[in-house]
Backbone as CSV, one residue per row, in Angstrom:
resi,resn,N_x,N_y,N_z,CA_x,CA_y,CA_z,C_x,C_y,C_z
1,UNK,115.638,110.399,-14.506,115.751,109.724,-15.807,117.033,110.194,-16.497
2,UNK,117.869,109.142,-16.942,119.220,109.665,-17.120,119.002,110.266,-18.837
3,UNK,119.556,110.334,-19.310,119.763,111.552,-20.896,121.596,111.426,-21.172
4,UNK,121.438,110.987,-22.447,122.756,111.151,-23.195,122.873,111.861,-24.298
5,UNK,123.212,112.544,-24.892,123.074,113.463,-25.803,123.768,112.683,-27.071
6,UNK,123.095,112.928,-28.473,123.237,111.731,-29.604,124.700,112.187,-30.338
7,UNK,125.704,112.846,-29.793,126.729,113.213,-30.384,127.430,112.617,-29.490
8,UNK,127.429,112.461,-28.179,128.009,112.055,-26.877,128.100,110.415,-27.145
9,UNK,126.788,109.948,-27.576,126.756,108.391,-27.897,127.381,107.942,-29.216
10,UNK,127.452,108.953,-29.994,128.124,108.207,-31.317,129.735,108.267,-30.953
11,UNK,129.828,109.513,-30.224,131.281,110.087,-30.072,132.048,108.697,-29.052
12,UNK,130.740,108.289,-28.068,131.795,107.189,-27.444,131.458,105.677,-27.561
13,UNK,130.767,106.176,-28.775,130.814,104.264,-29.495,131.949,104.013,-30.263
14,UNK,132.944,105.227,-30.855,133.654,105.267,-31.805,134.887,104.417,-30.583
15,UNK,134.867,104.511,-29.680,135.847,104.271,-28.539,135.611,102.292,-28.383
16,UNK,134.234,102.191,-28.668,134.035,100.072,-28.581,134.686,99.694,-29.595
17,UNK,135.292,98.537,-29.462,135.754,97.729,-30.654,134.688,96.941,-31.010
18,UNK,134.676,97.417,-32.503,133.296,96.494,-33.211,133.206,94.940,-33.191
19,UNK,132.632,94.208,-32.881,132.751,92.974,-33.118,133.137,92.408,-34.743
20,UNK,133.648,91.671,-34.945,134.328,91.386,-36.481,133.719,89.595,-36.652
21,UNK,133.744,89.419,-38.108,133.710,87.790,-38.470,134.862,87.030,-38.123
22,UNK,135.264,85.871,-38.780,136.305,85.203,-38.629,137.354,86.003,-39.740
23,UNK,136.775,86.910,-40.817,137.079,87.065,-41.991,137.500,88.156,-41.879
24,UNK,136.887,89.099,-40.485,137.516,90.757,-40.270,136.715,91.640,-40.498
25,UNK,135.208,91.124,-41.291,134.154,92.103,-41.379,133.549,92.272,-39.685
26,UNK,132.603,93.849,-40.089,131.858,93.590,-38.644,130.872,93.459,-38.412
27,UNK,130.662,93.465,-37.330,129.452,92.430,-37.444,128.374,93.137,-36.186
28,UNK,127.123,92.628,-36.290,126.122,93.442,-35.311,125.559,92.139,-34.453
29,UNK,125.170,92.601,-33.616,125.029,91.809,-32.085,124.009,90.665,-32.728
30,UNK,123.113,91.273,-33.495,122.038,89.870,-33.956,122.512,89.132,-35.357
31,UNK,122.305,88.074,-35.391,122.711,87.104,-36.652,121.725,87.957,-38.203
32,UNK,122.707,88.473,-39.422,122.064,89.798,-39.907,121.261,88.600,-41.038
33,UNK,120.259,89.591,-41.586,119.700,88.337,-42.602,120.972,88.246,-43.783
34,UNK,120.722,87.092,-44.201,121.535,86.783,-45.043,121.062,87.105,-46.694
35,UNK,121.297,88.621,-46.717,120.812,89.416,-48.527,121.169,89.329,-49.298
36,UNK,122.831,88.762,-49.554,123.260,88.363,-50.679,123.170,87.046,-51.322
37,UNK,122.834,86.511,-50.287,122.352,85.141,-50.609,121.196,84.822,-51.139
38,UNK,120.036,85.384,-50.657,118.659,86.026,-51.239,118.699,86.715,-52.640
39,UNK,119.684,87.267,-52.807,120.001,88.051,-53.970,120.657,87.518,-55.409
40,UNK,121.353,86.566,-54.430,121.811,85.839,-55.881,120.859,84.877,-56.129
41,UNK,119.874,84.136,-55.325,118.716,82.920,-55.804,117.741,83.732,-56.812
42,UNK,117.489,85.183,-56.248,116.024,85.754,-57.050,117.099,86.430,-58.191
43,UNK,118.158,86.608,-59.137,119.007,86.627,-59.801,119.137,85.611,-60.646
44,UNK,119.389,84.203,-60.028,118.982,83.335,-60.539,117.942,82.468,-61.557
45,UNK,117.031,82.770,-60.029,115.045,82.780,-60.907,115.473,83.764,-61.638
46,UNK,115.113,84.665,-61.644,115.186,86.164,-62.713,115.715,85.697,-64.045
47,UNK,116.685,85.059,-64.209,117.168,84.753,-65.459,116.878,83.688,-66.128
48,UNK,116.639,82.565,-64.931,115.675,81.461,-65.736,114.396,81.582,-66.151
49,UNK,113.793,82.769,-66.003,112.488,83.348,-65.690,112.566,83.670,-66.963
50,UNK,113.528,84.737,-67.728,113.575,85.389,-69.035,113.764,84.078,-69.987
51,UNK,114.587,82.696,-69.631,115.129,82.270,-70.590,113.570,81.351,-70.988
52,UNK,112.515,80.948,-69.912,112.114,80.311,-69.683,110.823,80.709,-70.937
53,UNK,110.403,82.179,-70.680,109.770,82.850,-71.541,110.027,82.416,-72.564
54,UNK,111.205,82.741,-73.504,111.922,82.889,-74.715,111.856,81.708,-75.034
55,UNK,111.766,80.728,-74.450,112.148,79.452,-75.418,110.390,79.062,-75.246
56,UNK,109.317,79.256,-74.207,108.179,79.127,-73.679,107.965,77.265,-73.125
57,UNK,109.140,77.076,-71.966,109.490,75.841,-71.886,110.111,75.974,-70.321
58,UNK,109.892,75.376,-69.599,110.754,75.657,-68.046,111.577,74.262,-68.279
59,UNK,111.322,73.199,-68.598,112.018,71.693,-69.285,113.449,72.182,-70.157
60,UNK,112.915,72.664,-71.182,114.128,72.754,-72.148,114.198,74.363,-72.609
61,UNK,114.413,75.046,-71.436,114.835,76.683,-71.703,115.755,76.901,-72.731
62,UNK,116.834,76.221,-72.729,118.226,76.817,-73.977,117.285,76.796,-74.927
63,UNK,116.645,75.874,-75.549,116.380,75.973,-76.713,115.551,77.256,-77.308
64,UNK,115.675,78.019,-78.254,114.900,79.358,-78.626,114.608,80.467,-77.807
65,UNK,115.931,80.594,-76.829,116.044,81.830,-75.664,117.530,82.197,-76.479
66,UNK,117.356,83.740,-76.558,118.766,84.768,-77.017,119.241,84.679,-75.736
67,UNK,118.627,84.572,-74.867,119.248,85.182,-73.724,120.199,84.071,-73.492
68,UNK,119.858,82.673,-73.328,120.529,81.629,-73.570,121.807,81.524,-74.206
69,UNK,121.418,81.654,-75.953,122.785,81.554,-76.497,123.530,82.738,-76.759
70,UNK,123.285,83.850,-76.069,124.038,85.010,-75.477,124.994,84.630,-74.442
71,UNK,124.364,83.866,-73.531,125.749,83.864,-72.308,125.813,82.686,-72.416
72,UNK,125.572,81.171,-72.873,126.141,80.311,-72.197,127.946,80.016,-72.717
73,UNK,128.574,79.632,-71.807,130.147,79.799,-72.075,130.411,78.722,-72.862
74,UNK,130.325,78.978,-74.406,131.002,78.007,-74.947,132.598,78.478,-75.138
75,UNK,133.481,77.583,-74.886,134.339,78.045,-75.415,135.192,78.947,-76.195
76,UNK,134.644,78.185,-77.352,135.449,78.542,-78.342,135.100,79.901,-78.703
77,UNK,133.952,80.315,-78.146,133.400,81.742,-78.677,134.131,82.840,-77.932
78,UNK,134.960,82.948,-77.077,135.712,83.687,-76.368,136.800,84.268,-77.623
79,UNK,137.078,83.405,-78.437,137.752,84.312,-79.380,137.523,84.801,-80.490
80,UNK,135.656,85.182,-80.076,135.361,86.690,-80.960,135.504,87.520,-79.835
81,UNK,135.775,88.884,-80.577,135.479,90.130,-79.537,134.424,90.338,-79.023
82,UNK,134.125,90.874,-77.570,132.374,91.093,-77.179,132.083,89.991,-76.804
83,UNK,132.508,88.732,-76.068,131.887,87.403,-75.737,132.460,86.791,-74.266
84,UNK,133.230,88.418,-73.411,133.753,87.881,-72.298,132.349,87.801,-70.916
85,UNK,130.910,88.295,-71.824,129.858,88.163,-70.994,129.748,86.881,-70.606
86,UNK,129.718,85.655,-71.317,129.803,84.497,-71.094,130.306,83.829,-69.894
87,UNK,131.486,84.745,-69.505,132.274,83.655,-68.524,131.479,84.272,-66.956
88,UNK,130.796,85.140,-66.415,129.843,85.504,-66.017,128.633,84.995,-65.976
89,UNK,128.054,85.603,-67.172,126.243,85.267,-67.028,126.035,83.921,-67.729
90,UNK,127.125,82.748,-67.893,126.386,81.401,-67.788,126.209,81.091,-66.615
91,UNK,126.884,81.469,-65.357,126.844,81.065,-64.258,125.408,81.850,-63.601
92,UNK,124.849,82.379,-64.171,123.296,82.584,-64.003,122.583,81.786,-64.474
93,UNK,122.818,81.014,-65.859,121.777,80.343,-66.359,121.552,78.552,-66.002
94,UNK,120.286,77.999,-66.104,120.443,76.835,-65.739,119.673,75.757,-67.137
95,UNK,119.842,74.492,-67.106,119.445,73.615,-68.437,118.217,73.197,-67.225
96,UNK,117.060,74.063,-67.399,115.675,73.361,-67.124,115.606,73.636,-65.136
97,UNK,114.473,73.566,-64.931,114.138,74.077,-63.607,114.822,72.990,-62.870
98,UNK,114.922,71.975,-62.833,115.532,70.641,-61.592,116.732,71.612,-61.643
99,UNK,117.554,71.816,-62.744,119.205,71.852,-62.792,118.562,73.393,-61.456
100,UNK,118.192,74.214,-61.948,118.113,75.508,-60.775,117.639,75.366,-59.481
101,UNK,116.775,74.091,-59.349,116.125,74.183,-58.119,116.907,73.611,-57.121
102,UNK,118.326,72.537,-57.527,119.133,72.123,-57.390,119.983,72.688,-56.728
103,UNK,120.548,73.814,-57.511,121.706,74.646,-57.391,120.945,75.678,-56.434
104,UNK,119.721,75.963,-56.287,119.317,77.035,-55.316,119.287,76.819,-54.261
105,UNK,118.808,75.703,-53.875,118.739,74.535,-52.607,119.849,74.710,-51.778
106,UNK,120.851,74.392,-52.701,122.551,73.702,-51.918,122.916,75.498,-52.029
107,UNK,122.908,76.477,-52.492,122.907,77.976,-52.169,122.687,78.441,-50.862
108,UNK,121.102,78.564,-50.964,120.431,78.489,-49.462,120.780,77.776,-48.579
109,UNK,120.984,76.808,-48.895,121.561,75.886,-47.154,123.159,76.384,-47.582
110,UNK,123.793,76.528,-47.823,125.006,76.638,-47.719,125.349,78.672,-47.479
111,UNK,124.824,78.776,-48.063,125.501,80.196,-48.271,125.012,81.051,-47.305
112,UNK,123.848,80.918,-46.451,123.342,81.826,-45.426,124.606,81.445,-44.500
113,UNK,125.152,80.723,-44.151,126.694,79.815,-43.324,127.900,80.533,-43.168
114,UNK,128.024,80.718,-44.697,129.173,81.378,-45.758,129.323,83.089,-45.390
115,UNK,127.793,83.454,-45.440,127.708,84.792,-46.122,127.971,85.368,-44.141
116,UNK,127.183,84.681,-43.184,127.337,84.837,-41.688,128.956,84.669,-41.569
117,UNK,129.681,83.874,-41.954,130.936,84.067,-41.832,131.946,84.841,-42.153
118,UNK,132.224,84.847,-43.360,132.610,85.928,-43.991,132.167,87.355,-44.222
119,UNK,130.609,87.934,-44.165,130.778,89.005,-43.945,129.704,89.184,-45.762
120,UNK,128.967,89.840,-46.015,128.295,89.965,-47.015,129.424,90.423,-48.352
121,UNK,130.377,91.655,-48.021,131.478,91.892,-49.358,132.276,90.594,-49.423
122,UNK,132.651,89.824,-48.161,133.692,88.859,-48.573,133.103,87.592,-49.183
123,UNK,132.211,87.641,-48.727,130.864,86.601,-49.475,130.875,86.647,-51.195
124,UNK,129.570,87.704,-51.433,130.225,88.309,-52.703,130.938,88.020,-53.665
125,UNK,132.340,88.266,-52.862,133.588,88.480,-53.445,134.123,87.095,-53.750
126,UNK,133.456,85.886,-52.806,134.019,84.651,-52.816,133.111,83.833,-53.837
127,UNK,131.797,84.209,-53.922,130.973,83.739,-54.596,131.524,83.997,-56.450
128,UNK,131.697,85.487,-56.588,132.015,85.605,-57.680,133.092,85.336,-58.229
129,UNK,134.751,84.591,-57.398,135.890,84.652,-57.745,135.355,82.695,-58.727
130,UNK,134.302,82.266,-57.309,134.075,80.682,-57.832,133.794,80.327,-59.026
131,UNK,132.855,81.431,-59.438,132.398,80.998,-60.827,132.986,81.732,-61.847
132,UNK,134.076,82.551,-61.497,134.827,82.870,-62.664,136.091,81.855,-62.776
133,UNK,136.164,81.216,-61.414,137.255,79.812,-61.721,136.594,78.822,-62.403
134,UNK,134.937,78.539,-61.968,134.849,77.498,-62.721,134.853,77.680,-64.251
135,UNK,134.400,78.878,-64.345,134.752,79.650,-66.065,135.718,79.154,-66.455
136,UNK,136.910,79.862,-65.682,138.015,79.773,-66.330,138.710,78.048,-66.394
137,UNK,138.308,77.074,-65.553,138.299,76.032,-65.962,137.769,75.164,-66.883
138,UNK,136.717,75.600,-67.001,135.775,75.074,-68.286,136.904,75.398,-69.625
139,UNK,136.864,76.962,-69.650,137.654,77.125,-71.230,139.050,76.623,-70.962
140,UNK,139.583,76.284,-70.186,141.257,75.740,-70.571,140.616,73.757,-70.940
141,UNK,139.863,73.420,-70.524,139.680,71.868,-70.505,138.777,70.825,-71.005
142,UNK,137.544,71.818,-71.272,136.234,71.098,-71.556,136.493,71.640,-73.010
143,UNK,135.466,70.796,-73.509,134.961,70.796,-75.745,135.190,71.942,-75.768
144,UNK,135.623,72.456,-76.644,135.268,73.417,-77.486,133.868,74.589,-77.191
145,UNK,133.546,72.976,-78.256,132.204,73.583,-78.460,131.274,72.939,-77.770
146,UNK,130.975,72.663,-76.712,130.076,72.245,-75.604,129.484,73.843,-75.031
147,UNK,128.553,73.982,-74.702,128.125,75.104,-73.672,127.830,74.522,-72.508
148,UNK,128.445,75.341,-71.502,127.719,75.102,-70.337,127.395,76.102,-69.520
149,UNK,126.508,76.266,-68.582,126.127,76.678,-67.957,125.184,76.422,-66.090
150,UNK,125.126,77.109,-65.383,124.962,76.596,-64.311,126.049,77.554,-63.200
151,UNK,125.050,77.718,-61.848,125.809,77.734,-60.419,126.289,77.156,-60.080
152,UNK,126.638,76.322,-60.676,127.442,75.285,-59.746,128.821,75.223,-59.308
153,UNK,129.419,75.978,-60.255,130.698,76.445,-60.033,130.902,76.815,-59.069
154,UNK,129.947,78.180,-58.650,129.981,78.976,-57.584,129.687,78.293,-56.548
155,UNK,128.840,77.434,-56.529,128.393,76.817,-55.509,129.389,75.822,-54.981
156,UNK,130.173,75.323,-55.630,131.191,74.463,-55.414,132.389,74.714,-54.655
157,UNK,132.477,76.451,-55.443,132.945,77.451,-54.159,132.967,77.562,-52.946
158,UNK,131.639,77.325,-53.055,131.081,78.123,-51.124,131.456,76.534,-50.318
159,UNK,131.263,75.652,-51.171,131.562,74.272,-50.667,132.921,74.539,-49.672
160,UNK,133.832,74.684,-50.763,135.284,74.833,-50.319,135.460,76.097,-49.460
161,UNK,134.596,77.195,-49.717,134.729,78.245,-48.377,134.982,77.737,-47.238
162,UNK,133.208,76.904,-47.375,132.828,76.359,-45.655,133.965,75.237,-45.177
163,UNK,134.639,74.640,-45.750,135.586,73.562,-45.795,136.787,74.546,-45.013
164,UNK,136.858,75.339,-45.295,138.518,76.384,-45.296,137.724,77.134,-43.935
165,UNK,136.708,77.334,-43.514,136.021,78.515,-42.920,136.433,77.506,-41.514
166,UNK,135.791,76.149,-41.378,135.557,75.102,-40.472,136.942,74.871,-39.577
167,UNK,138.059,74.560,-40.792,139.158,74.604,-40.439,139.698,75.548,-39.721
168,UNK,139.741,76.935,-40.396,140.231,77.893,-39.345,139.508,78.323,-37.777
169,UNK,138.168,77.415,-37.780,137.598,77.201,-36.394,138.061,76.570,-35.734
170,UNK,138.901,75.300,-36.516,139.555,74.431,-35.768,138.286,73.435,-35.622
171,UNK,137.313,73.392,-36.483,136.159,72.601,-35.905,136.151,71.553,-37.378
172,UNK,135.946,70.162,-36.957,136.034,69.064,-38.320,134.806,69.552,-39.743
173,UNK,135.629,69.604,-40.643,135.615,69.767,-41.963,134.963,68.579,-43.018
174,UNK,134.806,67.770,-41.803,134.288,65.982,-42.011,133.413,66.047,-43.137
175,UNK,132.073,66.617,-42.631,130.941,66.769,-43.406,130.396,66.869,-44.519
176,UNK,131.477,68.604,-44.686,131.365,69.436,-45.907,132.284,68.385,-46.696
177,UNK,133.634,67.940,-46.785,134.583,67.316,-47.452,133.314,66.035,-47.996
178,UNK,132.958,65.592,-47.208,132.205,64.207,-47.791,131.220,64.459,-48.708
179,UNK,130.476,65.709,-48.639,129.427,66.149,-49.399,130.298,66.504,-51.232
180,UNK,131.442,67.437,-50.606,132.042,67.637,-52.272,132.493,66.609,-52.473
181,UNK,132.549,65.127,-51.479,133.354,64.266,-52.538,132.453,63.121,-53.305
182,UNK,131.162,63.520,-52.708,130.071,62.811,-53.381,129.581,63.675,-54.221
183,UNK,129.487,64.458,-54.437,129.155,65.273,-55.776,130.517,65.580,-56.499
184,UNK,132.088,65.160,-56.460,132.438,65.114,-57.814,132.638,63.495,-58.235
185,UNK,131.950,62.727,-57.690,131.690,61.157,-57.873,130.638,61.299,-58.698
186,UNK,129.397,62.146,-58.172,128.286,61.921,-59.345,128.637,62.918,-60.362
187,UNK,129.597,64.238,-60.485,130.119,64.591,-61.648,130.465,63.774,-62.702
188,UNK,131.546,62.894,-62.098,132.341,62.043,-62.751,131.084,61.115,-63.238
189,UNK,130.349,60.452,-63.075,129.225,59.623,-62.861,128.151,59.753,-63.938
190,UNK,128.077,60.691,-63.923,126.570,60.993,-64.638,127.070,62.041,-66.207
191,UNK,126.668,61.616,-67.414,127.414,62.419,-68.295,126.229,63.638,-68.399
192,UNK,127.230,64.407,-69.052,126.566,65.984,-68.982,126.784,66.859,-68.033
193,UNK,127.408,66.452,-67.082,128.182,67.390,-65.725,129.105,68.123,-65.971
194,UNK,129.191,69.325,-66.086,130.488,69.968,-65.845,131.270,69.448,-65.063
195,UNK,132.155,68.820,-64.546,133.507,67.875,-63.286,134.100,68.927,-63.653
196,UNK,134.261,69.975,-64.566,135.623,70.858,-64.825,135.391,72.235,-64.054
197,UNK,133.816,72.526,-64.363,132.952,73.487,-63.926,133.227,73.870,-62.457
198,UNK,132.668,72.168,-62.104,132.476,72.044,-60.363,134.299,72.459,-59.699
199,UNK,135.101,71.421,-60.095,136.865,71.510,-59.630,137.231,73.107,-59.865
200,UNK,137.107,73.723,-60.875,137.626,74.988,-60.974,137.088,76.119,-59.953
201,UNK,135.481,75.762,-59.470,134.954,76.537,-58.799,135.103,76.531,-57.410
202,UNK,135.509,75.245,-57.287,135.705,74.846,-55.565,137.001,74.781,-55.412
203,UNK,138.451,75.164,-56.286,139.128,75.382,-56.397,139.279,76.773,-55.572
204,UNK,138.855,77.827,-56.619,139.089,79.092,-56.840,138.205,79.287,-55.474
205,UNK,137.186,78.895,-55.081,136.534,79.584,-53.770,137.379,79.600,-52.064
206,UNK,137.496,77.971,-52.712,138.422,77.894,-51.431,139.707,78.289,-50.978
207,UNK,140.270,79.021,-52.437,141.480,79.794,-52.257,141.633,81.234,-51.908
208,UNK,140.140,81.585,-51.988,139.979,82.637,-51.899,139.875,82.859,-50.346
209,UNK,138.856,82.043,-49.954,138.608,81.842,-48.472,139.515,81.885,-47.666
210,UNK,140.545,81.276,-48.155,142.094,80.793,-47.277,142.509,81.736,-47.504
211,UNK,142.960,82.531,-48.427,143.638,83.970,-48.252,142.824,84.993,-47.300
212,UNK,141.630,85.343,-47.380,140.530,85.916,-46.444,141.307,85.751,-44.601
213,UNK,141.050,83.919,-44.959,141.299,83.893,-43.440,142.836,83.637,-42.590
214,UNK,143.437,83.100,-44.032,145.293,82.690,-43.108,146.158,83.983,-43.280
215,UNK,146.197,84.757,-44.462,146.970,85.664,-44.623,147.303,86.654,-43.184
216,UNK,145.692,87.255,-43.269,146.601,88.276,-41.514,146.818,86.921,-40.692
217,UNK,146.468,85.924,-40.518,146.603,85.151,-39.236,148.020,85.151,-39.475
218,UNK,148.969,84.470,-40.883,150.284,84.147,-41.110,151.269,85.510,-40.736
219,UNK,150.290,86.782,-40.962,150.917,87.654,-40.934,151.207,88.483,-39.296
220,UNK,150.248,88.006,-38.640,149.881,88.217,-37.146,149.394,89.585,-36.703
221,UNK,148.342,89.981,-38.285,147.984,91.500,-38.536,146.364,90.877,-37.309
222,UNK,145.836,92.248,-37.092,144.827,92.603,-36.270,143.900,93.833,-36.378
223,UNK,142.768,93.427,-36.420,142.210,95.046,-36.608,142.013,95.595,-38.512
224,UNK,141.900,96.842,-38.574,142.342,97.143,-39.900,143.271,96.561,-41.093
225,UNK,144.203,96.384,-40.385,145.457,95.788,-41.267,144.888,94.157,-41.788
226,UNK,144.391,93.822,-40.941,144.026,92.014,-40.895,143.135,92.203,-42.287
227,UNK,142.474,92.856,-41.792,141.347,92.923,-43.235,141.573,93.409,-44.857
228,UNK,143.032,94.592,-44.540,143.803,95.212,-45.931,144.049,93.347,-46.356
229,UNK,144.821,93.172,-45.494,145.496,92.107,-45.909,144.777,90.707,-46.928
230,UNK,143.596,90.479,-45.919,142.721,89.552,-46.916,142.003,90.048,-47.872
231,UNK,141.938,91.027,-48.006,141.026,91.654,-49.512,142.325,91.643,-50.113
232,UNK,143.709,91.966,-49.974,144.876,91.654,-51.027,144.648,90.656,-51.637
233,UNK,144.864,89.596,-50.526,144.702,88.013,-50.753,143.980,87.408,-51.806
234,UNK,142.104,87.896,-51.556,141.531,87.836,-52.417,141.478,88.601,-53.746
235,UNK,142.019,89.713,-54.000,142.109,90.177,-55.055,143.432,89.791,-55.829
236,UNK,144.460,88.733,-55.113,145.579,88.401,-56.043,145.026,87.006,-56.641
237,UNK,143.981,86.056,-55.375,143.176,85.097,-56.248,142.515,85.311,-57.759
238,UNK,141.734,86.448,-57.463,140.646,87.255,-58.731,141.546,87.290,-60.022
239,UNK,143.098,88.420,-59.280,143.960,88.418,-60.910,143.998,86.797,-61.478
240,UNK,144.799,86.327,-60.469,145.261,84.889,-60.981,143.968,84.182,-62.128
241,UNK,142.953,83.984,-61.379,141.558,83.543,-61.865,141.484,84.436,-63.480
242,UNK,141.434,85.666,-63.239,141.315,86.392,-64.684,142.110,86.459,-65.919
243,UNK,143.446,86.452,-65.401,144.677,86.084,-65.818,144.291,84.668,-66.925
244,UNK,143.900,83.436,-65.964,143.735,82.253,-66.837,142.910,82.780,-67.871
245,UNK,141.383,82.989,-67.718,140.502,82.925,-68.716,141.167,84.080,-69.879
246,UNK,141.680,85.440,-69.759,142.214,86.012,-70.785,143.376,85.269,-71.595
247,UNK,144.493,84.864,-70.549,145.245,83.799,-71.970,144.687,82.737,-72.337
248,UNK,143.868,81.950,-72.055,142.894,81.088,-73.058,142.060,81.662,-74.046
249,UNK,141.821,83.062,-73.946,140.713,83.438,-74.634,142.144,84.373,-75.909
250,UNK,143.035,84.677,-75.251,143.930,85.375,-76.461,144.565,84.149,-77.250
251,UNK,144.710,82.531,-76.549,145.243,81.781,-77.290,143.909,81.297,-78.508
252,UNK,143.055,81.259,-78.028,141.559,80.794,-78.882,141.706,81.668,-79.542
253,UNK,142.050,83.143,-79.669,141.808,84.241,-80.934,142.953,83.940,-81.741
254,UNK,144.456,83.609,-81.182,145.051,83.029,-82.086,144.829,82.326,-82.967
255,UNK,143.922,81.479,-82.359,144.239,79.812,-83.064,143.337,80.312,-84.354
256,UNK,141.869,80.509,-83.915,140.409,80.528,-84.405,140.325,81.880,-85.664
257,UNK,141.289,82.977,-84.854,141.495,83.853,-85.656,142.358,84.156,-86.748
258,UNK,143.348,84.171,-86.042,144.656,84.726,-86.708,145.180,83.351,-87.466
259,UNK,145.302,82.506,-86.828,145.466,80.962,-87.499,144.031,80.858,-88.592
């Protein structure tokens, strides 16, 4: 009966090259569950759960929930101090259970895809750049004083991930493209849609994605370096993304304030 000694086996696993995503994370021989994805739906519930309480309504939650008119991103409220929670935790909240069950749906089928591809941090990382674009699109373009709120941003994101992900497979993009172009038809379509929400988020995701995956390719990095390289990528998306919503929010303190 043969015997390897457990210093001997770690010592010459360090010698295998780990298997990696398309994205440079690594990855383990079985397809891993997909936890961040799980994590952001019961995150989700969780908050429609509190708002749902507070107003005692799963139909019309905003109404008589703090928690509600605590984060949803109106605008114009970015230029008090203390109100950059907004551009964040509206993208937790939803207007009534359809709008969440909606956005959880197209999550789950989409993002277990996303999160297997990219890697759970680059996931994450792509999920959260989406809905701070669609943030930051909302306040440069939409009312004022409209609130909105909703995943969808983010979700609009992962849209454009899988779009950017497909491509660098070299495998048709057909699908996903037809799906976002029928949902910013019924954006456009149906009033009460964020269209600014959705574009900013599937914007910002899919740029993120593309830096993730072309940068080392453009760069012809491999290994370690491949991966410095796309977390750059994505973290010069993030500034850019943050960048917008702070000079909208210092021009709104101008205006609202100082004006």
């Amino acid at each position: 009966m043969g015997y390897q000694c457990v210093d001997c086996v770690a010592e010459g696993n360090k010698s295998i090259r780990q298997p990696r995503t398309i994205a440079g994370a690594t990855m383990s021989s079985q397809r891993a569950t997909p936890l961040v994805t799980y994590i952001l739906i019961a995150l989700n519930v969780a908050v429609f759960g509190v708002t749902a309480a507070q107003s005692g309504s799963v139909m019309n939650n905003a109404a008589g929930s703090s928690l509600f008119a605590d984060w949803a991103l109106v605008p114009v409220m970015l230029a008090a101090p203390g109100e950059w929670i907004r551009v964040i935790g509206s993208g937790f909240l939803h207007f009534g259970i359809m709008h969440l069950a909606v956005n959880m749906l197209v999550l789950w089928i989409i993002g277990r895809d996303v999160e297997a591809a990219l890697g759970r941090a680059r996931y994450l990382s792509v999920y959260l750049i989406a809905l701070l674009g669609g943030s930051a699109s909302v306040v440069w373009f939409q009312s004022l004083m409209a609130p909105t709120a909703g995943a969808s941003g983010a979700v609009y994101g992962l849209m454009g991930a899988l779009a950017v992900i497909l491509l660098r497979l070299r495998r048709s993009p057909g699908s996903i493209v037809a799906v976002i172009a029928l949902n910013i038809v019924i954006s456009i379509s149906v009033p009460g849609i964020s269209l600014f929400g959705h574009l900013g988020g599937l914007v910002a995701g899919a740029a993120a994605t593309a830096g993730l995956l072309y940068v080392p390719q453009w760069r012809k990095a491999t290994g370690d370096t491949a991966a410095k390289l796309g977390w750059a990528a994505v973290a010069v998306v993030a500034i850019v993304t943050i960048g917008l919503i702070a000079a909208r929010a210092l021009q709104l303190r101008q205006q609202f304030v100082i004006g």
